[in-house]
C-alpha positions as CSV (number, residue, x, y, z in Angstrom):
1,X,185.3,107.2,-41.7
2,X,184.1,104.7,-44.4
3,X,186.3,104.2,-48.0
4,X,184.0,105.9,-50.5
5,X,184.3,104.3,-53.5
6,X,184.8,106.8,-56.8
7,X,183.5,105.6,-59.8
8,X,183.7,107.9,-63.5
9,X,181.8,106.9,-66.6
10,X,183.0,108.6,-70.0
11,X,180.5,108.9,-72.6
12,X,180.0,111.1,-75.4
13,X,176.6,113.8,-75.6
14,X,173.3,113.2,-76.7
15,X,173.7,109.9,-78.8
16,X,175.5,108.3,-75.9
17,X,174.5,109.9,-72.7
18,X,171.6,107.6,-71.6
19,X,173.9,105.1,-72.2
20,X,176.1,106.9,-69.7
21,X,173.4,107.6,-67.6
22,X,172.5,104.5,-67.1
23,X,175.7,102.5,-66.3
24,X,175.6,104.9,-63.2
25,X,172.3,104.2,-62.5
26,X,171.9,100.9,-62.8
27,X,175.3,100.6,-60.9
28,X,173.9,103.0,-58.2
29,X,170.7,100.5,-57.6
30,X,173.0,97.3,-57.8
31,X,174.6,98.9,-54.8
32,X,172.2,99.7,-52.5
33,X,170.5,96.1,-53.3
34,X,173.5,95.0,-51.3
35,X,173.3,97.4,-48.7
36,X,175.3,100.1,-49.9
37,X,175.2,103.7,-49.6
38,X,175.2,105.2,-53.5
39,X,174.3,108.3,-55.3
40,X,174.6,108.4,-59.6
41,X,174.6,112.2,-60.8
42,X,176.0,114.1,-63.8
43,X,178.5,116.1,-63.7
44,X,176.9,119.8,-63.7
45,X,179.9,122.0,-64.0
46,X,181.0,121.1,-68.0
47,X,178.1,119.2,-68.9
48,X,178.0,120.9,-72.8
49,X,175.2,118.6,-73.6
50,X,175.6,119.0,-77.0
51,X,176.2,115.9,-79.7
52,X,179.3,113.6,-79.3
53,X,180.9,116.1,-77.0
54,X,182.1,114.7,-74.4
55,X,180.8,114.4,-71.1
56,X,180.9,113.0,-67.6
57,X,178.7,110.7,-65.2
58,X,179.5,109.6,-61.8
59,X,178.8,107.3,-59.2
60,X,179.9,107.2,-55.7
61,X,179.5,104.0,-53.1
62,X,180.5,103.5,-49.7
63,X,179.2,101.6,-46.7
64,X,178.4,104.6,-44.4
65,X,176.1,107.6,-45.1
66,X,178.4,109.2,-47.8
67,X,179.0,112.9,-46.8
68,X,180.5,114.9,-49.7
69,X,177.1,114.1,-51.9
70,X,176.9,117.7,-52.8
71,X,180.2,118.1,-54.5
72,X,179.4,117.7,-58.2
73,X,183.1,115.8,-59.4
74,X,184.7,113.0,-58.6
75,X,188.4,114.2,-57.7
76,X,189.7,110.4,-57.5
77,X,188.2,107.8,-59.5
78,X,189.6,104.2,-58.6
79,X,187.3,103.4,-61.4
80,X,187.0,104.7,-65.1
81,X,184.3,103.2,-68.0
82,X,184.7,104.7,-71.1
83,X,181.1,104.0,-72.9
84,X,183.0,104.8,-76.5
85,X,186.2,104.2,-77.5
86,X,187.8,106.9,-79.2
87,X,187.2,108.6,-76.2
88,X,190.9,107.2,-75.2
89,X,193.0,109.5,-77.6
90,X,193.6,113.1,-76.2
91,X,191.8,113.3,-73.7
92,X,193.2,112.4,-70.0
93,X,190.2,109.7,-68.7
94,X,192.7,108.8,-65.5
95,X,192.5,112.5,-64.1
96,X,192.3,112.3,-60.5
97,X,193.2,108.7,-60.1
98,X,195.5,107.6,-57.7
99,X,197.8,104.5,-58.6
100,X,196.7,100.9,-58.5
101,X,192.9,102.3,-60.7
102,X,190.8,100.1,-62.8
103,X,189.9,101.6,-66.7
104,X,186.8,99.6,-68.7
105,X,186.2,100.4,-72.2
106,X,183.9,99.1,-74.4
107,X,185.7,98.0,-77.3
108,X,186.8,95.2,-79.4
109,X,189.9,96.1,-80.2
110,X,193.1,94.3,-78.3
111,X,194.0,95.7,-74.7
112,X,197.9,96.5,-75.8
113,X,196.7,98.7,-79.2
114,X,194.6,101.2,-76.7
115,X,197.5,101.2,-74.0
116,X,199.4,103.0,-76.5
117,X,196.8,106.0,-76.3
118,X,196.2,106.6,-72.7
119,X,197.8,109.2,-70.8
120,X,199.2,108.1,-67.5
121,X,198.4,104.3,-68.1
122,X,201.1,103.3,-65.6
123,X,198.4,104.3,-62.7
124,X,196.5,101.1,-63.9
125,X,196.5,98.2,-62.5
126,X,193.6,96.2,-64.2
127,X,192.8,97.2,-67.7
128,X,189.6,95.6,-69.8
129,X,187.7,95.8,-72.7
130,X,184.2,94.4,-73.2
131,X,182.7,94.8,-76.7
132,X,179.2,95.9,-75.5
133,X,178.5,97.3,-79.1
134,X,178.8,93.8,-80.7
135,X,177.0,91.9,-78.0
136,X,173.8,94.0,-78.5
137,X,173.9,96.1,-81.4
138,X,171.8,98.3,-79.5
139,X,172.4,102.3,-79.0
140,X,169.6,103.9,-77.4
141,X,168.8,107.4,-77.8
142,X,165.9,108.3,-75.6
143,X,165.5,112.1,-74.4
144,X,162.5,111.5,-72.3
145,X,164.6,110.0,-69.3
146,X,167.1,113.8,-69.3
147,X,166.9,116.1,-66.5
148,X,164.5,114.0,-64.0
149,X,162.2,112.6,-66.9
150,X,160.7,108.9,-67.0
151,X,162.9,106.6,-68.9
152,X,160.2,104.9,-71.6
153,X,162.4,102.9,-72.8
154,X,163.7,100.6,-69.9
155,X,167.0,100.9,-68.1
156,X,170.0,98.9,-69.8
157,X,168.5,97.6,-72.5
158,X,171.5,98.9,-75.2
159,X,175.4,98.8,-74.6
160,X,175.2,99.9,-71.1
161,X,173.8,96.0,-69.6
162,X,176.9,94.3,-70.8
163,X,179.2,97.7,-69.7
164,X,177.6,96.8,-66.5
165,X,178.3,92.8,-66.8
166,X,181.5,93.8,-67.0
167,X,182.2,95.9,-63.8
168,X,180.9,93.4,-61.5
169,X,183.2,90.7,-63.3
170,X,186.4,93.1,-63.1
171,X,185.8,94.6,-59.7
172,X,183.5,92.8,-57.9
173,X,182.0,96.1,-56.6
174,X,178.6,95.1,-57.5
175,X,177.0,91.5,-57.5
176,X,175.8,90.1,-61.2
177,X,172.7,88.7,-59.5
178,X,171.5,92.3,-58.6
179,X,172.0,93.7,-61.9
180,X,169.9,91.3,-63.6
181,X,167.0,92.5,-61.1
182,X,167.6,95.9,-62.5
183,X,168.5,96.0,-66.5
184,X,166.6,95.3,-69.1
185,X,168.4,93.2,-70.5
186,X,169.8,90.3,-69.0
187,X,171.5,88.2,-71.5
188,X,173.1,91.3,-72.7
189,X,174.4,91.9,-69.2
190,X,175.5,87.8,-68.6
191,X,177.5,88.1,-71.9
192,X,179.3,91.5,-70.9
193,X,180.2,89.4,-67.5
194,X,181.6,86.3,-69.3
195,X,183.1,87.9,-72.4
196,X,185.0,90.9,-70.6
197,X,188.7,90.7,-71.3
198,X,190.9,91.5,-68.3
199,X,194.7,92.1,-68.1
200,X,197.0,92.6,-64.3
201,X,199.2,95.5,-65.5
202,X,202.6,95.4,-63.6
C-alpha cells in the first residue's frame, strides 16, 4: 500500500480561510501536476466558520489512488502550516503527528521565540518560518470562492503564494515550477521559496 502523505493547514475564520483554502488547493494541483494522487477539503466536523476562530484545512497526497478520501480529519499530519501566528499559543497544532514532523508558520519572528510556545515541539524535526505577510501585504477576503463557489479573485494571489514557496523549499513535496503554473502570484511565491527560514531540530 502507498505512503499517504498528511498534510494540515491552520488558519483562522472568515478573514483568513481563503487564505487557508488555498494553500491546500494550490498544494493539491501542484501535486497532481507531478502525477500525484491529491484531495484538498475542509475539515466538516468543527468547522465554526465564524471570524478569527480557528479552523482546519487539509490536504492529503500519495502515489496510488488514496482510499480513506471520505474521512474528513487528518489523524497524522507529517506536515503542519500555520497561516497566522498566534495560532501557536494554546492550541496543540502537532495533534496527531508522529515524531520526525515538519511545522511552517508564517511569521517574522525568530524560530527559537515561537519554540517556546508549542506544545510537543520535540516531535519536530524541521521547523520554519516564512514571513508571507511582509512579502505581499496582501490578505484576501473573498466569500465568493466558500462552499463550491468560483474564486473571482485568483488563487494565491495574498499570503498563501509565498506559504506555498515555502513548502516546496522545506519539503520538497511539491515542485516550485508547478506552483508558479498555478498561483497568482508568482514573485510572491519565488520570494516565500528563497526567503523561508529553516532550522534541523535535534
Amino acid at each position: 500500500m502507498a505512503k499517504v502523505h498528511e498534510i494540515t493547514v491552520w488558519a483562522r475564520g472568515v478573514i483568513m480561510d481563503k487564505e487557508g483554502r488555498d494553500v491546500i488547493n494550490i498544494f493539491a494541483k501542484a501535486a497532481q501536476m507531478d502525477g500525484k494522487h491529491a484531495q484538498a477539503f475542509d475539515n466538516y466536523e468543527d468547522l465554526p466558520d465564524r471570524v478569527l476562530v480557528t479552523v482546519r484545512k487539509y490536504v492529503r497526497l500519495s502515489d496510488a489512488e488514496i482510499e480513506h478520501k471520505y474521512v474528513y480529519t487528518n489523524d497524522k499530519p507529517e506536515l503542519v502550516v500555520v497561516i497566522e501566528e498566534s495560532i501557536i499559543k494554546g492550541i496543540d497544532i502537532l495533534r496527531g503527528m508522529e515524531k520526525g514532523g515538519t511545522l511552517i508558520v508564517n511569521s517574522k519572528r525568530p524560530i527559537d521565540d515561537l519554540l517556546k510556545f508549542i506544545p510537543n515541539s520535540n516531535l519536530l524535526a524541521t521547523i520554519a518560518t516564512v514571513d508571507a505577510d511582509g512579502i505581499t501585504g496582501v490578505r484576501t477576503v473573498d466569500f465568493s470562492g466558500s462552499e463550491g463557489g468560483v474564486d473571482v479573485s485568483g488563487i494565491g494571489k495574498g499570503i498563501a503564494a509565498p506559504v506555498c514557496g515555502a513548502i516546496a523549499k522545506v519539503t520538497g513535496m511539491i515542485k516550485k515550477e508547478h506552483l508558479a503554473k498555478v498561483v497568482s502570484d508568482v514573485s510572491g511565491m519565488e520570494r516565500g521559496y528563497n526567503e523561508v527560514v529553516i532550522k534541523k531540530l535535534a
